[in-house]
Every structure is written in C-alpha cells, then in structure tokens.
N, C-alpha and C positions, 0 to 999 in steps of 0.2 A: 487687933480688933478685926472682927469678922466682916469684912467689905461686900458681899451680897445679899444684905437685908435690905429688906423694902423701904428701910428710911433713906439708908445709904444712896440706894437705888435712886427713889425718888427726889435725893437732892441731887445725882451725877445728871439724869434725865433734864433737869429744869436747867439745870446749868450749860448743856448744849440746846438746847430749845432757845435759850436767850442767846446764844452765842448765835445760833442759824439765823433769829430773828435782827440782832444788830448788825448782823453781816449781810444781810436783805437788804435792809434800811438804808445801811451804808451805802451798798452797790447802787441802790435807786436813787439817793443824794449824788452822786458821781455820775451819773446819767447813763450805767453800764448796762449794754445790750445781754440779759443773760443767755440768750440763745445763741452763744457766740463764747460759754462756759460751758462744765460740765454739768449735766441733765440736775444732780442733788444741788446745786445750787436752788432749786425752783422747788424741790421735792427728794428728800432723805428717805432712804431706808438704813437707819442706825442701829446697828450691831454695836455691843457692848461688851466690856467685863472689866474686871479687876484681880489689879497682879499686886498683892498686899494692898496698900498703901497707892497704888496707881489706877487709876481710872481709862480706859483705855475707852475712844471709840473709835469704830470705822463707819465713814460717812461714803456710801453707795449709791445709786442712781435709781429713787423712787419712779414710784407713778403717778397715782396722782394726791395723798399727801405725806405726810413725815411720819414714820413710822419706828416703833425703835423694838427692837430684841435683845433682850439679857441674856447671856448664855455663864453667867455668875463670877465665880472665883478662878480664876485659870492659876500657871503657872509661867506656860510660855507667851510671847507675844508673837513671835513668827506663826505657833500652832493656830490664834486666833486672828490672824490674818488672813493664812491660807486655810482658813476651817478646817484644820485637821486633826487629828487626837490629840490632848493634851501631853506635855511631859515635860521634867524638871531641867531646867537648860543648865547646863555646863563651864557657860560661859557667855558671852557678851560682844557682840561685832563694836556697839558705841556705846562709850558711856556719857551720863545724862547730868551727874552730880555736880548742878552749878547754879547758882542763882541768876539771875534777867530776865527779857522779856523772852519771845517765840521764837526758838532754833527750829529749821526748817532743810530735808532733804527733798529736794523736787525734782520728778522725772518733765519728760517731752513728750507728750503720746503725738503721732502724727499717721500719715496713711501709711506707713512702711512698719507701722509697731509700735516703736517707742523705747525710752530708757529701760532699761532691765537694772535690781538689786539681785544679783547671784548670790546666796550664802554656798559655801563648799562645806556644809555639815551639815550634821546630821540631828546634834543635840546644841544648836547654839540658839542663842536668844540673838533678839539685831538689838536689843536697848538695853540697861542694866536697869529701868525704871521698874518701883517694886522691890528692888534687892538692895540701895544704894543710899537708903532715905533721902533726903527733899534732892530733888531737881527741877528746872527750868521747863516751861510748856514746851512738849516737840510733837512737829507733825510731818507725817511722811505726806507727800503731794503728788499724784500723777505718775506712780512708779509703779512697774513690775515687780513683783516681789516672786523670787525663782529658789527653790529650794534644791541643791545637787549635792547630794554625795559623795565624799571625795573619793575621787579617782574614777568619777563616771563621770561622760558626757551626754547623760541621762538626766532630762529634769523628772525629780520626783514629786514636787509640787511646783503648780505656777498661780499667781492672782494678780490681778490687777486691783492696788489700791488707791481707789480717785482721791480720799483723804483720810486719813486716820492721825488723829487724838491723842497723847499720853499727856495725862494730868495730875498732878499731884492731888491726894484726896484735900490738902489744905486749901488749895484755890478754888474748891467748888461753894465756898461757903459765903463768898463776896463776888457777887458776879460784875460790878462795877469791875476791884483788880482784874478779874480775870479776863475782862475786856479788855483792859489796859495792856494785859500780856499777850491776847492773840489778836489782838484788834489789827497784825498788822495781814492776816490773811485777808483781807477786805483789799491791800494796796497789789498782794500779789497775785489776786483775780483778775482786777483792771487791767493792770500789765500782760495777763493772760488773752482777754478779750481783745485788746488792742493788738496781738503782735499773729504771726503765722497759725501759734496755736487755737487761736480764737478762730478763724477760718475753720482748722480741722473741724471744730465742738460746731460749727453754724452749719459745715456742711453735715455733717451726723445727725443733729440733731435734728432738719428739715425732713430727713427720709423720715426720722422715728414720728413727726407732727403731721407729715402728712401722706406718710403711710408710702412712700415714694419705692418706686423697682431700683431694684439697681443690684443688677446682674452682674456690673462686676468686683465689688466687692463681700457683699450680701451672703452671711454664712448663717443657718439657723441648727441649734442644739439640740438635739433629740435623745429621751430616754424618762426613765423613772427617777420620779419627783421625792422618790422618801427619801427621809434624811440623811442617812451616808452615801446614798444615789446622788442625788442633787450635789451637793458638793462637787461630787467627781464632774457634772455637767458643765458645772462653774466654771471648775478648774483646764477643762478642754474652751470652753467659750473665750477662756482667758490667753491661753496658749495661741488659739485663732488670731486674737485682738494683737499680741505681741508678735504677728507673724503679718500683720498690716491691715486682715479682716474686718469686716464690720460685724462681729460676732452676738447672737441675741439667742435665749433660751425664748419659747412661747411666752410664757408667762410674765415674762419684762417689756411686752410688748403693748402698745395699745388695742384698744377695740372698741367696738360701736355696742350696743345695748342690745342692738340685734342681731349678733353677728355669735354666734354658734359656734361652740370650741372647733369642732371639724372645719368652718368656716373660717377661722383665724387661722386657722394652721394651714389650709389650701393658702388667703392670702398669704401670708408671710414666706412659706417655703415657696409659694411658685414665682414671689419676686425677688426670690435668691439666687445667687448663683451657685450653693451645692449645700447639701445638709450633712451633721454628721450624726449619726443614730450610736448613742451605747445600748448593747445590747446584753445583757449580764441579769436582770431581775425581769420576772413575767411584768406587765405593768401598760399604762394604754397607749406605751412608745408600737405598740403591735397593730392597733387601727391606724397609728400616724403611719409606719410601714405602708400600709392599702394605698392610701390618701398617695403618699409620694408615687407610688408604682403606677397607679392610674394616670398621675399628671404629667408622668416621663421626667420626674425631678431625679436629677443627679446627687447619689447618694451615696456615702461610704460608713457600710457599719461594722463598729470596734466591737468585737463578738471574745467572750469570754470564752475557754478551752475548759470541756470540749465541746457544749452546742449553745452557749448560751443559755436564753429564756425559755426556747424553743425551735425547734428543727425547721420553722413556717418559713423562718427568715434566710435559710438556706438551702432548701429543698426546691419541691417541683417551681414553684413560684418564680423562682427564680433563673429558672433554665432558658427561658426566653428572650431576658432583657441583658443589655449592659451596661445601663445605666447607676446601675446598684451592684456594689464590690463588697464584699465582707474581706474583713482583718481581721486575726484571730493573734488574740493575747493570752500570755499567761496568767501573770497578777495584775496587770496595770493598764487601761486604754494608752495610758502616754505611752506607752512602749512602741502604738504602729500608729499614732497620730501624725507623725508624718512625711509617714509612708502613705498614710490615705488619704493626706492633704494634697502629697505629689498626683496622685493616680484625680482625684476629684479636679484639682488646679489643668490638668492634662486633658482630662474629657472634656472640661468645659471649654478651654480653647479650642479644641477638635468640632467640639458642636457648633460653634460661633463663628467658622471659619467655613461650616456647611452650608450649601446656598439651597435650602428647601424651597424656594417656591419662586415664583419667575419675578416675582415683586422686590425679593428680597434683596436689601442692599450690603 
C-alpha cells in the first residue's frame, strides 16, 4: 500500500498532534517546568515520511505553533534525518522486529556538545523499520546523528535529532494504544527537567525568550535559504551545536513585529560571538555580508572553489578588515568547518582579551 496519500497522511498527522497534545497535559499534571526542556516541547516543527509500512517523524524546535511537513515515501531513515538525498539502504545498524511498549535510544546534549550516533557507512539504515513488518514504537531522543564514511575521519553528514518517531502504520489508528505505547516519553521529560540536562535547555532557552547576548557561546548561520542550501546550513549549525555552540540559523529565531529582517540579523549576529556565512549560491547571505562588516562582527566564510556566489566577498572589501576570513572548499563546507571554527574560536579570545577603552574590565 502506498503510504503518502492524504488519508494516510492525515491519519499519521492527527496521531502525533494527539500524542504532543497528551504529553502537554501530562507534563502540566506533573508540574514540569517546560522551559527547562527542549523548545518542541511547547512548539513542533514536524518533519514527516514513510518507510513502507513505517511512519516516521522528526520532532524539531518550532516557534511559535506546531507545524508539520511531509516530505512523502522515503527509503532511508538516516537520509530523512539528516535531510539528505534519498537512497535504498543496504543494511541495518538496529533492528526493531518485536512487540511491547516504547524502545528508546537517548543522547545528553550539554554545553560541551553532546552524545554523538556515528554511522561508519555510507548506504546503511540505523533501523530496519519498514523492511521487517510490525515492530515496537522507537524513538531516537537528544542524539547526534553523524554520518562517516568508512575510513574517513571526515563527517559527511551531521543533525541533531531533539526527537524522532518510528511507528508502525498499525498504531496510528487507535490513539488510545498508542498512548499506551509511547506514553512513557512524558516520564523521560520530567527526569530530563529535574536533572543537569534540564538546566542546559533553561539556560538556552532564556537567551532564545529573551533575546539575551551572549558572546561566549552564541554562534549564528549564515547563507541561502533554498532547499538544498538550507540543509547544508542545518547541517553546519548542527556540527556547531555538537561542538558545545549555541548554534541558530536567522530564521529559528524570535522577533518583534517591528523589527526588520536587517534589524534581526544586526540583533542576533551582534550578540554573538562569531558567524559562519556559506557562500556557494548568489542569495541575500550578500547584504547579511555588509551588515556584519559594518558592526566589526567576527566572521568565517566557507567559500565554494573557485569564487563562490561572487568575488564581493573576497575582493577589495575585504583588504581592510581581519575580522572576516574565507575558507575555500571543494565539494563540502564540512571539509574547512573547522578549520574556521579554530581561526573564529581564536579571534574572538584575541579580541576579549583586548582592553579598548579605559573603562573596560
């Protein structure tokens, strides 16, 4: 049966919408502080598909309500994690073929990064859900998910997934069982909130409420928004975030009603501590360029071989400042990310350790 039609669709959708909604209710019965969780707790952005017979979703850090996106019929579940081109997997890191309630792999994010899932392939799946008939709800919790091909110490994909979903298409048709099956990620939020990790998510998520500086972890993403663009941005903000960053693309940001894209982007980059610009596609990553250069924001951009979008970003412009460093890549920004997280990580100690004005401490 074909698992991307709009009935299909419309019953996998209702079936997490209920699932978000009793796991609200739940936390608010329990008395759990959610700003001491992570941000989808309060506000989803749900990425979807289906692998045969599996219902897959990834639960992301909205804004301000639940939002969900189909991206249809996949093959792989590693590819629809890390948003990358689909393809028929090989093989299988876990298999899933077993009845009970909710089997659960859970990372640690903290200030230094966080758990990492390495695959060493190239064509493998991490679940056999889809290819195995029925299995058990699983869900990946707070993990890196790092894609490497063997025999490089190159990552070639990285994402961080807050939570992601695989369900059986059978359990979406009784949402009662199917609370009964996942109902226990309501137990492993609270124990989140309560412990070290809940700190990390309160201090994060106070910068993201109220807009708070913070110069020393504070990394913002820069470049073009189209669709195979944007991924890659992800994918670098990701890498950040697993590297201890407080990593943010604009657009995941909050803002005022008055506040002016140029105006969002002065605030957020100037209460950062370094930006990283991809520069590979013409795109309005080229006024955001101006904006940083005028506010003396420390910047490192991954430049495509051999000029990029345009020669603006390494020509006379730049003869001036040091604040802004180009890295030139072949096929990949991860190839010099970081290398240009060292040189950004470097200047900004350099700068913060400069005494400009007699006041300063």
């Amino acid at each position: 049966m074909r698992r991307s039609g709009q009935l299909e669709l419309g019953i996998a959708n209702s079936a997490i919408r209920e699932v978000l909604a009793r796991l609200r209710e739940e936390l608010a019965e329990r008395g759990v502080d959610t700003r001491r969780l992570p941000r989808w707790v309060q506000h989803a952005k749900v990425r979807t598909a289906w692998i045969n017979d599996c219902f897959l979703a990834v639960l992301e850090d909205g804004i301000d309500t639940d939002t969900f996106h189909a991206r249809g019929l996949v093959m792989s579940d590693v590819a629809m994690l890390l948003g990358q081109t689909d393809y028929r997997p090989l093989g299988s890191i876990l298999n899933l073929h077993a009845a009970g309630e909710l089997r659960s792999l859970s990372g640690r994010p903290s200030n230094d990064g966080g758990s990492t899932l390495s695959l060493i392939s190239e064509r493998s799946a991490l679940t056999d859900a889809g290819y195995a008939g029925y299995f058990a709800p699983f869900a990946l919790i707070e993990m890196f998910l790092e894609l490497r091909p063997s025999g490089s110490s190159a990552s070639q994909a990285v994402r961080f997934v807050p939570l992601a979903l695989s369900l059986h298409s059978s359990e979406l048709f009784d949402l009662d069982v199917l609370w009964v099956k996942v109902g226990a990620l309501g137990g492993l939020l609270s124990e989140i909130a309560s412990s070290e990790q809940g700190d990390f998510y309160e201090s994060r998520n106070q910068r993201y409420e109220s807009y708070g500086v913070d110069h020393e972890r504070g990394v913002i993403v820069l470049g073009s928004y189209e669709r195979g663009e944007k991924a890659l941005l992800l994918q670098i903000r990701d890498i950040l975030r697993q590297r201890g960053y407080d990593a943010h693309l604009i657009d995941g940001l909050p803002e005022t009603s008055l506040m002016s894209l140029a105006r969002k982007v002065r605030q957020w980059t100037g209460a950062s501590r370094f930006c990283v610009m991809v520069d590979r596609v013409a795109s309005g990553h080229l006024n955001e360029y101006e904006i940083l250069r005028s506010q003396d924001t420390i910047l490192a951009v991954l430049r495509s071989k051999p000029k990029g979008s345009t020669w603006m970003i390494d020509g006379p412009l730049q003869v001036d400042v040091n604040f802004i460093k180009v890295f030139m890549f072949d096929e990949s920004p991860l190839e010099v990310i970081d290398e240009a997280v060292t040189w950004a990580e470097a200047f900004a100690e350099q700068r913060s350790q400069t005494k400009l004005y007699p006041w300063s401490s």
